[in-house]
N, C-alpha and C positions, 0 to 999 in steps of 0.2 A: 504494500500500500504506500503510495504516493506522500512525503510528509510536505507539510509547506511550511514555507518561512517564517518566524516567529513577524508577527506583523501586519506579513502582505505587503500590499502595495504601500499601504501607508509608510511601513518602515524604511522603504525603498527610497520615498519621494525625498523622507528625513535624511537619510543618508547622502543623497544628491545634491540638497539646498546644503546639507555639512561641509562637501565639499567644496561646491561651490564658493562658500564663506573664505574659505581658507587658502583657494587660487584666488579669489580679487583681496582678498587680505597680501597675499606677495606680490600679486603684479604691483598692487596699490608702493605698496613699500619700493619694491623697484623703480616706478618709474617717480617715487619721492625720492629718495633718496640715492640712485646710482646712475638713472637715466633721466633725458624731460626731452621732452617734444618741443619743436620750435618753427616760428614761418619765417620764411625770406620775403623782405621787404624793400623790393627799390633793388637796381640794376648793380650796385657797387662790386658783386663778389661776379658778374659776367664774365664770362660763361663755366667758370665751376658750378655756378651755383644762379638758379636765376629766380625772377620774382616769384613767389607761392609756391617753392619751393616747401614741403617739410620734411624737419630734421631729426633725427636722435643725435642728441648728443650724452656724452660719457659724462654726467655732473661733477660741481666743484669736487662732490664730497670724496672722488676716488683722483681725481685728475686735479690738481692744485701746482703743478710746476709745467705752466706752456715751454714749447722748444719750438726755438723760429723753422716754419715751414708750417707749422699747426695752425688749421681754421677752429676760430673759437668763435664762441657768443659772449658777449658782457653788455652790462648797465652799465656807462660813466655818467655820472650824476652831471657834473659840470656841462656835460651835453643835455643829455634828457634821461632823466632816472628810469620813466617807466618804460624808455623802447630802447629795445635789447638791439644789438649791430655784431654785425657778422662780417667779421675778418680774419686776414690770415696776418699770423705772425711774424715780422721780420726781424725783430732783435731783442735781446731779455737783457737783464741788467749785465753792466761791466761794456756791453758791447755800445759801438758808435757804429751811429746812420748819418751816412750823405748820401747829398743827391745832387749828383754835378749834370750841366745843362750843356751838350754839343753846341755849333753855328747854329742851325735849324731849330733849335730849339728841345731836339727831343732829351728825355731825363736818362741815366742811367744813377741804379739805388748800391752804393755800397755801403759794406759792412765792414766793420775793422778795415777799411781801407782795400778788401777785396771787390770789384763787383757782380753782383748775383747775376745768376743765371735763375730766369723767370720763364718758363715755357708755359706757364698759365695765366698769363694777363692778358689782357684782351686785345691790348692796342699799345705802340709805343707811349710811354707818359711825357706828357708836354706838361707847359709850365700851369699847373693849380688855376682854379678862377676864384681863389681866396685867398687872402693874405694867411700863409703857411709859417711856420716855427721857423726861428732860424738853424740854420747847418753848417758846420755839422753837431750834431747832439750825442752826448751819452746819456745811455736808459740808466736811470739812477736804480738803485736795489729796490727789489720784490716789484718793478715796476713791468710793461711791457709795449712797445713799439710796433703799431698795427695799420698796415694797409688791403683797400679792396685791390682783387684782383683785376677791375675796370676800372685801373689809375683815374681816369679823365673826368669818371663821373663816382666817386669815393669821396665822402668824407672821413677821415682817419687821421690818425696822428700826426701827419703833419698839418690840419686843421688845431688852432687852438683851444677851442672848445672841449675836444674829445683830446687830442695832446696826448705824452706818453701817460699810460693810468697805473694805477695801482693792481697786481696781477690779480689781485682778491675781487676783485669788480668782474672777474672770466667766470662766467656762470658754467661753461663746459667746454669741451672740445668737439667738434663735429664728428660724428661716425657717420653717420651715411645719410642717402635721399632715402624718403622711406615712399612720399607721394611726389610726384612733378609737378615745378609749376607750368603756367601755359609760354608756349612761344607764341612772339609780337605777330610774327607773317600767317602762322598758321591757325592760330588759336585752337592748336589741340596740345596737348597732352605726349610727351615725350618717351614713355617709359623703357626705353634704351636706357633713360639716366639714372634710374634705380641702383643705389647701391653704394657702394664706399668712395668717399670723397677725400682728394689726396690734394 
């Protein structure tokens, strides 16, 4: 003879909503505490990274020492506390940025006196259409030195507003696209660009 479950269905349903409690009880905690979600706002980080773009990124609470090459998010107060800017990192404390200007005008960004090699900017950098920090600068300690990848239309540290900041203001590091934003010519949806962002 056939025995049945102590319960039935009922015990089943409990057992289901139990678990359930305790997967959004860790996602919850995860993406409080180790990951957060984020949207791309405005053209600066072109073509890594474009408008409506969303993000995971790896939060302060595991990631608190940027290394230049790293796209991060932060709030700099002095600019605008509550909207977060999405940049990549060019130099962390001890290190010096210039940016010397050819005839023509275009920019080349060195570091320690070395000049970068940038195969993710969008367009050669010409001269700012804001009055920029002066050059060349050393990032003072715990600080960090941030440019968009679409020099011409970025405001970033060499804007004095946002200026080099404080690394505790780096809400995380970017890991990957998780949804595309739309492109301008086509107004679809890209999903080729799903994925990890270097």
């Amino acid at each position: 003879m056939k025995q049945e479950k102590p319960g039935g269905i009922q015990h089943d349903v409990y057992e289901l909503l139990h678990d359930m409690v305790y997967i959004l009880a860790a996602v919850t905690l995860i993406f409080v505490f180790l990951m957060r979600m984020v949207s791309v706002v405005g053209p600066s980080m072109t073509p890594t990274l474009l408008n409506g773009d969303r993000l995971t990124l790896l939060s302060n609470t595991l990631y608190s020492d940027p290394k230049p090459g790293d796209v991060v998010v932060a709030t700099v107060p002095s600019y605008d506390k509550d909207e977060a800017i999405v940049k990549r990192v060019i130099a962390v404390e001890g290190q010096t940025v210039d940016i010397q200007y050819d005839f023509d005008g275009n920019a080349t960004v060195y570091v320690d006196g070395e000049a970068m090699d940038e195969p993710y900017i969008n367009e050669t950098m010409l001269h700012a259409s804001y009055n920029t920090i002066e050059f060349p600068v050393t990032v003072p300690e715990g600080s960090v030195f941030v440019m968009g990848d679409n020099r011409n239309h970025s405001a970033d540290s060499r804007y004095p507003p946002i200026g080099i900041f404080d690394k505790r203001y780096v809400l995380g590091k970017v890991l990957m696209v998780v949804w595309p934003g739309q492109r301008d010519e086509t107004d679809k949806r890209d999903f080729h660009r799903l994925g990890a962002v270097h």
